[in-house]
MIBA-839704 format. One record per residue (C-alpha): x, z, y. Coordinates in steps of 0.1 Angstrom, whole numbers, plus 5000, padded with zeros to 4 digits. Example, Ala and Ser with C-alpha at 12.3 -4.5 7.8 and 13.67 -1.06 7.14 Angstrom:
BEGIN
512350784955
513750714989
END
This chain:
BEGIN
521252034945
519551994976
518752315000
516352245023
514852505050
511152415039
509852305011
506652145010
504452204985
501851934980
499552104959
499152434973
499552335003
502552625011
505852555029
508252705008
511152875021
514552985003
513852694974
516752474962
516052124940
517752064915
518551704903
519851544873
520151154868
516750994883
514751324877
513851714894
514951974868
514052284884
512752414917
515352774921
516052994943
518252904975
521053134967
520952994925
524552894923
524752504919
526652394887
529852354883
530952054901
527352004916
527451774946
525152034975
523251885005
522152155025
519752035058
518952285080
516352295097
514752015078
511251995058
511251855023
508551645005
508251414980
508851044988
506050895004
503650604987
502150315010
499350214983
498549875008
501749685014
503349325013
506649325010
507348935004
507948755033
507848725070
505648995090
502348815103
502848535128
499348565138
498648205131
497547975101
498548045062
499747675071
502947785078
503947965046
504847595037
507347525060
509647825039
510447815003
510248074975
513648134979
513148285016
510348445007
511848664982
514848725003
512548825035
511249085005
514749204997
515249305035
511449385036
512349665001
515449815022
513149925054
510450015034
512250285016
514750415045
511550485060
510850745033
508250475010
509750574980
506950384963
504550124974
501649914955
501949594968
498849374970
499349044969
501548744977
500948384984
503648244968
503248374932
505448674910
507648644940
506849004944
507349074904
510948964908
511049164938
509849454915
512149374888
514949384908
514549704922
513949844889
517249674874
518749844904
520149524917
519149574955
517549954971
514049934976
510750164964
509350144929
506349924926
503449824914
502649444921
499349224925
501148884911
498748674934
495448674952
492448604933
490148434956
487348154956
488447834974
488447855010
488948205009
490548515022
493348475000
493848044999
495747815022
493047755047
494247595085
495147275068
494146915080
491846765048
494146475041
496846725029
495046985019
495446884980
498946864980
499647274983
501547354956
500147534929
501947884933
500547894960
496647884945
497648054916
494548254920
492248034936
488448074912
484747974920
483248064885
483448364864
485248174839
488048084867
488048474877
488748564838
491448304835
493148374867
493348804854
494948654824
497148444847
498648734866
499049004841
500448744819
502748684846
504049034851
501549164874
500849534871
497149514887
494849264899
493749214935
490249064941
489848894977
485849014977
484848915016
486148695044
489848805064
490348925100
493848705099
492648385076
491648085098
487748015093
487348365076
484148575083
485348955073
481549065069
481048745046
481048855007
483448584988
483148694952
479548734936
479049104916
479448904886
483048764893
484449164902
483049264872
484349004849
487649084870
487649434862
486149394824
489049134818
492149344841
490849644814
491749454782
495349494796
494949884810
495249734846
493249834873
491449594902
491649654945
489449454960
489749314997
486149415018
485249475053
482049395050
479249635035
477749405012
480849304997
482149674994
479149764975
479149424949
483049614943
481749974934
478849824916
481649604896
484049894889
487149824911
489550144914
489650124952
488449894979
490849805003
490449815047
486549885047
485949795080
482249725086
481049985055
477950165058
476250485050
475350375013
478450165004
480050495017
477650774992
478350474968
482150524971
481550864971
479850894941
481850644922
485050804931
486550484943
489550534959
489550405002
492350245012
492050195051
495050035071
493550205104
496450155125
497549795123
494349725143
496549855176
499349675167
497449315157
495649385199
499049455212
501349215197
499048975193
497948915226
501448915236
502948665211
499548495215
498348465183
495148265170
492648365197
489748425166
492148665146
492848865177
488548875179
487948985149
490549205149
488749355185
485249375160
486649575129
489049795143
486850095158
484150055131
487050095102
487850375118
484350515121
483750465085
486950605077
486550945096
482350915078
484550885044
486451195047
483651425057
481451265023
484651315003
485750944994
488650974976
491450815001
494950714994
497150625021
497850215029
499050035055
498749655052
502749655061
503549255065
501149265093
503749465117
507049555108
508149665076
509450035081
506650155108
504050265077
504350635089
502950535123
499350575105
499850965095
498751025131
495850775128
494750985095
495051315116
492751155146
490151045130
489451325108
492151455084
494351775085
497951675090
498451775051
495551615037
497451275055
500451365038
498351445005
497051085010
500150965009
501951144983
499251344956
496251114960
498450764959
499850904933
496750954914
495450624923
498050414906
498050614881
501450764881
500751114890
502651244863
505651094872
505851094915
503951254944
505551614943
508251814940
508351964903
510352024873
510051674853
508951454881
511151124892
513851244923
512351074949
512451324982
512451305015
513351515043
511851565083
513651765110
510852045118
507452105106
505351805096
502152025092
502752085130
503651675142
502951475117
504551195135
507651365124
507251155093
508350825117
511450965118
512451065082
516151175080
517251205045
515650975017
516550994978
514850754955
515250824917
517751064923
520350864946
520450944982
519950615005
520450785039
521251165047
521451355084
END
């Protein structure tokens, strides 16, 4: 039983007080009164003065491997897939002390690296969020999500998990969804414009035609998987809507249609509006590749324009953070980013917790605090509805109903 002094309730947006949750095995049975007596034999953590909510979803991360270097995809072959999936085990750990209970994770270059990540967690072999995986980038040649940086003479000797995804027709886009889902993938994630952080990559540039996303999404269907596609620029936001995608991720140089077109659509917006800050500061300091750190400098303010345009026309947003660029762990930095540029405090959290859960489609099982739904909780000293940057320092974290850290 655990005996909070808040209770936050998601969905009416109340802070509960005198409320006790009960948990059995990996689920909440009931939501009682503080002074219910706990069953026999009932292990009680009582935390004072402490606000609880459900565990928190980062719908944008990428768990395998090292944080961003800055510098070319070239060096994701001097590592093997052995390190990669190990940087993920220590990359799982953070991410869920920080109160990520569950993350959709977007992509990786090396490929179902991040399924066995998944798997793993689920098997309960190593601590880490639940997730949902992307398998591998699908991408034409050259593209956001291929090797690119590399001298010509070598360039054909990448090894193929490592261009798992790589298409140019809409036959190769077909084949490639087959690819991933076959391979364990839980959704597919479309790279539909140029990168800030690939070398060569133009983040306004569209990459996939309207006719590749929507043989993406058409195919990804056939399995009951859904499609994120990659788009900063407005064109290639717009060929995504049009093509049925369930969210578009970062958004950076959207305009006022692709933004009534998200709108309208009810695709979701997943905008990673703080890594910007940490990409200018860090980057310039480890010096990293001088036209990353530009385009960076030309999509960070305009994403967050758009993104403060998309919550006043009601785009549906779920909360993501691109982790993998800074730190695993930081992804609550962006709650205050949410709350500057245009959010209440609880709509950030709602972001994070009701509407992520909604997006992946697993918001009958996480994103709240009710009778039935999976254990994962969290808890904040004081009043996040007040400081939302409480949510950086989360002191009490259960995940499928076994506590991982505790004041």
């Amino acid at each position: 039983m655990l005996r909070p002094h808040l209770l936050l309730d998601v969905v009416s947006g109340q802070l509960l007080r005198d409320r006790a949750v009960v948990v059995e095995g990996e689920r909440i049975v009931d939501v009682v009164g503080a002074e219910a007596a706990p069953a026999e034999g009932a292990r009680v953590i009582d935390l004072p003065d402490h606000t609880l909510l459900p565990g928190l979803v980062d719908c944008h991360a990428h768990l395998v491997g090292e944080p961003d270097s800055g510098h070319s995809y070239a060096e994701l072959l001097t590592r093997t897939g052995a390190q990669e999936a190990l940087s993920g085990v220590r990359n799982a750990r953070a991410t869920v002390l920080a109160g990520f209970t569950t993350v959709r994770d977007v992509g990786t270059f090396r490929a179902f690296v991040d399924v066995a990540l998944r798997d793993a967690i689920t098997a309960g072999w190593i601590d880490g969020p639940r997730m949902q995986v992307a398998g591998a980038y699908i991408t034409c040649s050259g593209g956001g999500g291929d090797i690119t940086g590399l001298a010509p003479d070598v360039d054909a000797v990448v090894p193929y998990e490592l261009r798992v995804g790589v298409v140019d027709t809409v036959d190769e886009v077909r084949r490639a969804v087959r690819r991933v889902l076959h391979g364990g993938a839980d959704l597919v994630k479309l790279i539909a414009t140029g990168a800030v952080m690939t070398a060569g990559g133009v983040p306004g540039a569209a990459e996939l035609t309207e006719d590749q996303i929507r043989a993406a999404v058409e195919e990804a269907s056939l399995y009951g998987a859904d499609v994120a596609a990659h788009a900063h620029g407005a064109e290639g936001i717009k060929r995504a809507v049009r093509g049925g995608v369930r969210s578009v991720e970062h958004g950076s140089l959207m305009d006022d249609e692709a933004i009534a077109m998200m709108a309208a659509s009810g695709t979701f917006l997943v905008a990673d509006i703080y890594c910007g800050d940490y990409i200018a500061q860090v980057g310039r300091e480890q010096s990293w590749d001088a036209d990353a750190l530009r385009k960076n400098d030309e999509t960070t303010v305009t994403q967050r324009e758009g993104f403060a345009k998309c919550v006043k026309a009601g785009v549906r947003i779920a909360f993501g953070t691109d982790s993998g660029i800074y730190p695993h762990g930081l992804n609550a930095r962006q709650f205050a980013y949410h709350v500057q540029w245009g959010q209440t405090p609880l709509d950030a959290i709602r972001s994070a917790t009701l509407h992520a859960a909604e997006l992946l489609r697993w918001d009958d099982r996480i994103g709240r605090i009710e009778t039935g739904y999976l254990a994962d909780v969290i808890a904040v000293e004081g009043n996040p509805l007040e400081d939302v940057r409480l949510l950086e320092d989360v002191r009490f974290v259960m995940a499928g109903g076994k506590v991982l850290t505790a004041p």
